[in-house]
KEVEXLUM-784114 format. One line per field, with one value per residue (C-alpha): residue in one letter; x, y, z. Coordinates in nm, 2 decimals, decimal comma. Each point is the difference from the previous one (the first is absolute). Layout:
! KEVEXLUM-784114
aa = [A;...]
px = [X;...]
py = [Y;...]
pz = [Z;...]
END
This chain:
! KEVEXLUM-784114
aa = [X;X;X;X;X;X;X;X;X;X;X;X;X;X;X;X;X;X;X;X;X;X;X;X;X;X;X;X;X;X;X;X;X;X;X;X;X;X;X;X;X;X;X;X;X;X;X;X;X;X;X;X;X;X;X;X;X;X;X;X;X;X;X;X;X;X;X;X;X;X;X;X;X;X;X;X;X;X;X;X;X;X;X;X;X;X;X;X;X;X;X;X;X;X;X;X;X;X;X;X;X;X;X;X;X;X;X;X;X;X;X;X;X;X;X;X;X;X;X;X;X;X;X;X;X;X;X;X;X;X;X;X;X;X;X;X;X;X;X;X;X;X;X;X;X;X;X;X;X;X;X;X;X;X;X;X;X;X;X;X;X;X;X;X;X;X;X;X;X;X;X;X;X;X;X;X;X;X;X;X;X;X;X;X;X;X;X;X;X;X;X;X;X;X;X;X;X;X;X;X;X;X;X;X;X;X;X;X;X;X;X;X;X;X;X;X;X;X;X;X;X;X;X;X;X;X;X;X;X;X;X;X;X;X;X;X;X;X;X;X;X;X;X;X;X;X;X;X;X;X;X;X;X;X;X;X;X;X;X;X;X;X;X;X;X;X;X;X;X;X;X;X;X;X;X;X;X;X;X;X;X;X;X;X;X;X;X;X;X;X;X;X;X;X;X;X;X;X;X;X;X;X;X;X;X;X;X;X;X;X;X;X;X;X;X;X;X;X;X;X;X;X;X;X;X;X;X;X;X;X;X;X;X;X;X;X;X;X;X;X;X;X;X;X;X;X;X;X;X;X;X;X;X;X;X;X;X;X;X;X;X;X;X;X;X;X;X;X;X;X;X;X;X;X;X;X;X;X;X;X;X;X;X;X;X;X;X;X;X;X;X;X;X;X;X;X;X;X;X;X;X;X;X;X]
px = [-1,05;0,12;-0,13;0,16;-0,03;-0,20;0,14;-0,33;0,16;0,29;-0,06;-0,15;0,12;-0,27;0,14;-0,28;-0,08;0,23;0,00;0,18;0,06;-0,26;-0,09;0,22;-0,20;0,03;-0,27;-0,13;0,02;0,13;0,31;-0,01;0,31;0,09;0,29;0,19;-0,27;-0,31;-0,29;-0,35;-0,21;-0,32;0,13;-0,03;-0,26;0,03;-0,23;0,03;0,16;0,34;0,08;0,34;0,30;0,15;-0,11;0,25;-0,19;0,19;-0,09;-0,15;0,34;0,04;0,08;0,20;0,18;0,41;0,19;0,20;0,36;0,09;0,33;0,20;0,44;0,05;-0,10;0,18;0,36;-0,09;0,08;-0,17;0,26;0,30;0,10;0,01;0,16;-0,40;-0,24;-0,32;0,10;-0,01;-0,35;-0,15;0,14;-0,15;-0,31;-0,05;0,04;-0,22;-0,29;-0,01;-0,11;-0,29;0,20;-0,11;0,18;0,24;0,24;0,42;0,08;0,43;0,11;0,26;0,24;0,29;-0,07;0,15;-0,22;-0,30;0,12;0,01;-0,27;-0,31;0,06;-0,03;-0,29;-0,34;-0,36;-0,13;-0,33;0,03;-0,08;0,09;0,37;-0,03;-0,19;-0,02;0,24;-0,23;0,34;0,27;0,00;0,28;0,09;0,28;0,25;-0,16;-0,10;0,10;0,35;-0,14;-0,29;0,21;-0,06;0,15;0,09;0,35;0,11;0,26;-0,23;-0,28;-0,05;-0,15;-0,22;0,24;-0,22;-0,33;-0,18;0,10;0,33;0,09;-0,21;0,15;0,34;-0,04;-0,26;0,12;-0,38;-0,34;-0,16;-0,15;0,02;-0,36;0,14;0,28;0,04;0,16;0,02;-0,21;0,21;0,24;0,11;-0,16;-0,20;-0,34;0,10;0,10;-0,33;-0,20;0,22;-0,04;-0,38;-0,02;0,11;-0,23;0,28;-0,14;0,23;0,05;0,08;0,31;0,29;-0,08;0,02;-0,24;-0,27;-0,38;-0,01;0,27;-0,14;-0,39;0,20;0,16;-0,34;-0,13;0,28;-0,09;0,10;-0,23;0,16;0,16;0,34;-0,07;-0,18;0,13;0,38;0,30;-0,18;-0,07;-0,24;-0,32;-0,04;-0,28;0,12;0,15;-0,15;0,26;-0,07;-0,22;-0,28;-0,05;-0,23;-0,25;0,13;-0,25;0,21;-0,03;-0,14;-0,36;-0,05;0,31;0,13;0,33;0,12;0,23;0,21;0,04;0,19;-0,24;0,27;-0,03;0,37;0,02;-0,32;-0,21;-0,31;-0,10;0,17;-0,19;-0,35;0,05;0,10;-0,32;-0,22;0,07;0,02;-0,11;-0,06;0,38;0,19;0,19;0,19;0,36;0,26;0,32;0,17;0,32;0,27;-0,04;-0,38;-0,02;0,35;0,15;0,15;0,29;0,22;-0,18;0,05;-0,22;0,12;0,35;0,00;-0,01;-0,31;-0,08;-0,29;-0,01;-0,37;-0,27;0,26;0,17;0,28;0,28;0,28;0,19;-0,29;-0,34;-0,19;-0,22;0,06;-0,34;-0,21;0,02;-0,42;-0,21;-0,28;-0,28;0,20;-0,07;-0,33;-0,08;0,18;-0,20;-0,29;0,08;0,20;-0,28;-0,26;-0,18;-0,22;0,13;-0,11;0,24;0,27;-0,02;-0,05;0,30;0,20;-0,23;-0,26;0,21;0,31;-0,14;-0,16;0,30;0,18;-0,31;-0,05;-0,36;-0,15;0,21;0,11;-0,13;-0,30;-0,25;-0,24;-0,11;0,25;0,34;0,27;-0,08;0,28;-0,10;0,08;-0,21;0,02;-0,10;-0,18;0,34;0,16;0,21;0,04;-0,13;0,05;0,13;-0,16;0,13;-0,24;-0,24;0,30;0,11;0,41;0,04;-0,23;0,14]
py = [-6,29;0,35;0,27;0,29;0,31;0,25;0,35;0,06;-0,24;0,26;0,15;0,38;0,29;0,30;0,29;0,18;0,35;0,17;0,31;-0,11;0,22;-0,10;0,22;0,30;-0,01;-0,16;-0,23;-0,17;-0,39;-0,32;-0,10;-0,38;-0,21;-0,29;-0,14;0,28;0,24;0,21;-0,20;0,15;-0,16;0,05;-0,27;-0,24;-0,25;0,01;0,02;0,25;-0,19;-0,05;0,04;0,12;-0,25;0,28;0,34;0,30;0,28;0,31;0,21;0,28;0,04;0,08;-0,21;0,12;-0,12;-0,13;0,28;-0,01;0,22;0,02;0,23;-0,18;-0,02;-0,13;-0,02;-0,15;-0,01;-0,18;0,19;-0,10;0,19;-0,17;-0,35;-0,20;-0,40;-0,01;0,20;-0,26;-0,02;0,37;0,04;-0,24;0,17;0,33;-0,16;-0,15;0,35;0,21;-0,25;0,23;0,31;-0,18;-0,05;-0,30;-0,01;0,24;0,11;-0,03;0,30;0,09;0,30;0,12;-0,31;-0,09;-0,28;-0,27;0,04;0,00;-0,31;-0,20;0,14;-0,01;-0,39;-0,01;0,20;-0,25;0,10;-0,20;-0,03;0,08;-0,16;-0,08;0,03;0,38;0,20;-0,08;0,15;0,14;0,08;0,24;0,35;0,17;0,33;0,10;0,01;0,17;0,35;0,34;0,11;0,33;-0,15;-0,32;0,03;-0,26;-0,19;-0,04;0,22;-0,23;-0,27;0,20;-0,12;0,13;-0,18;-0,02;-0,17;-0,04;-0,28;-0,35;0,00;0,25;-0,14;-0,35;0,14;0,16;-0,25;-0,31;-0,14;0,13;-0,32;0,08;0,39;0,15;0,38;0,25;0,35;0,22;0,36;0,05;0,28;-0,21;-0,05;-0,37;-0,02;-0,07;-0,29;-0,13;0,07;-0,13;-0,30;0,00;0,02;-0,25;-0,28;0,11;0,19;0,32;0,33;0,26;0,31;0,20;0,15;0,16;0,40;-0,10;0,31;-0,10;-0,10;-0,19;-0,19;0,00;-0,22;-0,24;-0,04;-0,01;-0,28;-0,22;0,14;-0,02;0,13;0,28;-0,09;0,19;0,29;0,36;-0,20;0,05;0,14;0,38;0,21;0,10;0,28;0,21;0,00;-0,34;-0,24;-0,28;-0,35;0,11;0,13;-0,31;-0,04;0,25;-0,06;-0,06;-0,16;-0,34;-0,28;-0,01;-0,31;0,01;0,14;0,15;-0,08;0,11;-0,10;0,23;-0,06;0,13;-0,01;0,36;0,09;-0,05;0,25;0,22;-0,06;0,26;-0,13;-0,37;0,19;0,17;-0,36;-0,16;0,23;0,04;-0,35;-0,20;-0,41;0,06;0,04;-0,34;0,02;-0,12;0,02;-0,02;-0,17;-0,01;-0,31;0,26;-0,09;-0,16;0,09;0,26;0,34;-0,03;-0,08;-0,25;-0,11;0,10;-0,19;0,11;0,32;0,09;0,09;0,19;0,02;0,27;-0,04;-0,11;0,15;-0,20;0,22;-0,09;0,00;0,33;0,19;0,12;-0,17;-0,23;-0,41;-0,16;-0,04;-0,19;0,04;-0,37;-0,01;0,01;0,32;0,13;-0,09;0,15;0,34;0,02;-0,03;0,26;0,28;-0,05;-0,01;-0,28;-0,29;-0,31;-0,20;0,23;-0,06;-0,35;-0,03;0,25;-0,32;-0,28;0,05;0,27;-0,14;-0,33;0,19;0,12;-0,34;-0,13;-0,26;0,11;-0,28;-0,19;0,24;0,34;-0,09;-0,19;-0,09;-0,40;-0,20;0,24;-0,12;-0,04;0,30;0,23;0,21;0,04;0,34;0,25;0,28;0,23;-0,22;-0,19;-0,33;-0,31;-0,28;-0,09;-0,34;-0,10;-0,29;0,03;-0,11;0,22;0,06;0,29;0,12;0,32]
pz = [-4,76;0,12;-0,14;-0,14;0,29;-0,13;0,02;0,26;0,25;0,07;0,32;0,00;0,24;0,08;0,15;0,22;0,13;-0,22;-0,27;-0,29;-0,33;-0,27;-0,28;0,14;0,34;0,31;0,06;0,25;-0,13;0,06;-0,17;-0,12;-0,12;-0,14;-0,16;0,01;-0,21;0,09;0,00;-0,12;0,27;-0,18;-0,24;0,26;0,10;0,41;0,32;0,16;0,30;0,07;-0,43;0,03;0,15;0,16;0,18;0,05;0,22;-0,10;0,26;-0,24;-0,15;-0,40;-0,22;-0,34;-0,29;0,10;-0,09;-0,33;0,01;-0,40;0,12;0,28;-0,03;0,27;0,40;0,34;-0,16;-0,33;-0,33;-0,29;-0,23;0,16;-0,11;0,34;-0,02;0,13;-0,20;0,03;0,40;0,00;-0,20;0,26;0,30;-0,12;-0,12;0,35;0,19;-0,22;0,06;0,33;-0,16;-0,23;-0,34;-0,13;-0,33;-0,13;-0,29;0,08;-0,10;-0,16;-0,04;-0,24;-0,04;-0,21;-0,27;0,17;0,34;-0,22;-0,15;0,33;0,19;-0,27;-0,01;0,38;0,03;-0,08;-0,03;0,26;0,24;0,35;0,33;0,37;-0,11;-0,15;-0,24;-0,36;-0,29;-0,27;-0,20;-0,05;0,00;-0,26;0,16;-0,21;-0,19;-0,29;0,17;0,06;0,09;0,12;0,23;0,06;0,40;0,20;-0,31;-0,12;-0,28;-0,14;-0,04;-0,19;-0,36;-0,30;-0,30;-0,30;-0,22;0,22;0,06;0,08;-0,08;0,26;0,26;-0,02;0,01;0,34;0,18;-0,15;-0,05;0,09;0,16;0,30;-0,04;0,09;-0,07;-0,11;0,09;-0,24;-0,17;-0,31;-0,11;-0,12;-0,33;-0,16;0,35;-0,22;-0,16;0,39;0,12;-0,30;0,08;0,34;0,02;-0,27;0,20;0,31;0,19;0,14;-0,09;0,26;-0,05;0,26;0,05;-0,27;-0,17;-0,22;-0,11;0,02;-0,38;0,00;0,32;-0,21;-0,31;0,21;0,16;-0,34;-0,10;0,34;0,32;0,29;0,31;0,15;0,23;0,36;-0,16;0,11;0,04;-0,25;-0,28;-0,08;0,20;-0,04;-0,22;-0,10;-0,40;-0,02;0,30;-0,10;0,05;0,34;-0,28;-0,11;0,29;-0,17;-0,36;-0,26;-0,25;0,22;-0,26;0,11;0,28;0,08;0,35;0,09;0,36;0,20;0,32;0,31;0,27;0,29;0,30;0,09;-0,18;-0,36;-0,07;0,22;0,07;-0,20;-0,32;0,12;0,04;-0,36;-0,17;0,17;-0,11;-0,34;-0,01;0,30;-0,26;-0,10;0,33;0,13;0,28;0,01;0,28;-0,21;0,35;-0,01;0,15;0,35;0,00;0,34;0,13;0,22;-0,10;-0,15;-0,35;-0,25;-0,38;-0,29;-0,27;-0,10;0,26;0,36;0,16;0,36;0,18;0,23;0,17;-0,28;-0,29;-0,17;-0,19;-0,25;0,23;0,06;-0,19;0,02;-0,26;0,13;-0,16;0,09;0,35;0,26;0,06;0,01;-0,20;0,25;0,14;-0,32;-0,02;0,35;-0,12;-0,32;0,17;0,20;-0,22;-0,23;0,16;-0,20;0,11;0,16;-0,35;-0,19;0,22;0,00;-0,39;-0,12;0,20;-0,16;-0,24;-0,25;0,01;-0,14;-0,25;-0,08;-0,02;-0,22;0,32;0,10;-0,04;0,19;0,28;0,15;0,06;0,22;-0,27;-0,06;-0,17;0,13;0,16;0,38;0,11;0,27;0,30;0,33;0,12;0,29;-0,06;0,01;-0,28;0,22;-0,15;0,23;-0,25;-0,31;-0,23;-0,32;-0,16;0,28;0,21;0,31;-0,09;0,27;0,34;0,22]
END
């Protein structure tokens, strides 16, 4: 009579002579995997011959967390806020191509939309896992319509929306439903926004706050009422001042809800902040920073005139400008670009480099114990590096999707 296979039966991968990013530190350890997790192999009965199916000599590379990109329109001439006869083809294209630069899962990000775009792309966008065929979706990210007209950016003013009675009903109006929706950017200045983020955070949807002229206690109560996260800090909301820091003092506010932490995105591609700004952010607040690229359709495409939603873009060199203007609409930066120029403008350690792209933003996304990590029991997604950051490989599941 056959016998049920017992989950030990499934074949086990070590990775050898590699550093990989335990407990903040690079260590020097093995890296075991089965089944798609990180196996603890101290729970195991073995010899000490020949125990694992597989051996993967790493040649002394590093081995780090997949990278997670929670702010991402668009890359390689899709458009997340445009509402293509193929949205799901378009998703996988993009989710194929950014395997490349170490993302392993990611959040499809829209910018300011009309109603009816919102409508038919939410449904199209699934939480799903990834694999050989792209990274996975972790779920949407709302940037817009309910911000600032004043620090609207790239984002269309005729589009922009404001909470008439707060709450649900506003929200279902514009977006149609919330399934599948892992965060919404929006202005906490706004009249009936507190009801919207109580809301919001209620049903496990994180609230970031941007484009936004909100003052720091404005910005302290909607952290009080929910939110957790700070759209590309330093970008479309007031400037730092010395009486009234504005939603940047957050990161040193002390009317945060004890164990809670405020995060905050930066997009580290050398344009949107100087280095400066970036040291000052890390240093007041080195567990909060996540990395985001906020690519752009031009990701991955020559110089030239691109989409952004409902507008045209340019991209002269790395800018990406609103076209015929000079305010910048998003990068065109790849994550591990970012990570390498973090690294470097800030001068931090390779482990806080790799976990403002890994580690926080799970944390951010409540997904820590699945993802971000590289503790027993995660979910097998890592990059191989070199010792400059240049990505090698890329393995979702303990599976290698992409190899320079």
């Amino acid at each position: 009579m056959p016998s049920n296979k017992s989950v030990s039966d499934a074949p086990i991968t070590q990775f050898v002579n590699c550093r990989i990013l335990k407990d903040h530190k690079l260590q020097w350890e093995d890296l075991w995997v089965r089944e798609g997790k990180i196996l603890n192999p101290e729970k195991l009965f073995f010899d000490e011959e020949g125990f694992a199916d597989h051996k993967v000599d790493c040649e002394d590379k590093i081995i780090a967390p997949g990278f997670i990109d929670v702010q991402i329109n668009g890359g390689y001439g899709i458009d997340f806020s445009q509402a293509s006869s193929d949205i799901r083809g378009g998703v996988a294209l993009l989710a194929k191509k950014i395997l490349e630069h170490g993302v392993t899962s990611f959040c499809p990000t829209l910018v300011t939309s009309p109603p009816d775009i919102y409508h038919k792309v939410i449904p199209e966008l699934k939480v799903q896992d990834g694999g050989p065929e792209g990274a996975g979706v972790l779920g949407i990210h709302l940037e817009g319509p309910f911000i600032s007209e004043e620090k609207r950016g790239a984002h269309p003013p005729k589009f922009l929306r404001t909470f008439k009675a707060g709450g649900v009903a506003d929200l279902m109006e514009t977006y149609g439903h919330l399934d599948n929706v892992a965060m919404v950017t929006l202005a906490p200045e706004l009249a009936n926004s507190a009801a919207a983020i109580r809301e919001l955070s209620g049903r496990g949807i994180a609230v970031s706050l941007g484009h936004s002229m909100a003052d720091l206690s404005q910005a302290e109560e909607a952290v009080q009422h929910g939110a957790t996260f700070i759209t590309h800090l330093f970008n479309a909301m007031l400037p730092f001042h010395h009486r009234d820091p504005g939603i940047v003092g957050l990161l040193t506010s002390d009317r945060v809800p004890p164990g809670r932490t405020v995060y905050y995105g930066m997009i580290a591609d050398g344009i949107h902040t100087h280095p400066a700004a970036l040291r000052i952010a890390h240093r007041a607040h080195p567990a909060g920073l996540v990395l985001v690229t906020d690519a752009v359709t031009a990701m991955g495409l020559p110089p030239g005139r691109h989409t952004l939603g409902q507008q045209q873009i340019d991209i002269q060199g790395l800018h990406a400008y609103v076209a015929g203007t000079t305010t910048l609409s998003g990068s065109i930066a790849t994550m591990d670009m970012c990570v390498r120029h973090f690294r470097e403008a800030s001068g931090c350690t390779v482990e806080a480099a790799l976990e403002a792209a890994s580690l926080h933003p799970a944390q951010l996304l409540g997904i820590s114990h699945r993802k971000g990590t590289l503790e027993y029991g995660t979910d097998a997604d890592f990059v191989v590096l070199d010792d400059t950051l240049t990505l090698r490989e890329t393995y979702i599941a303990g599976q290698q999707v992409w190899r320079k």
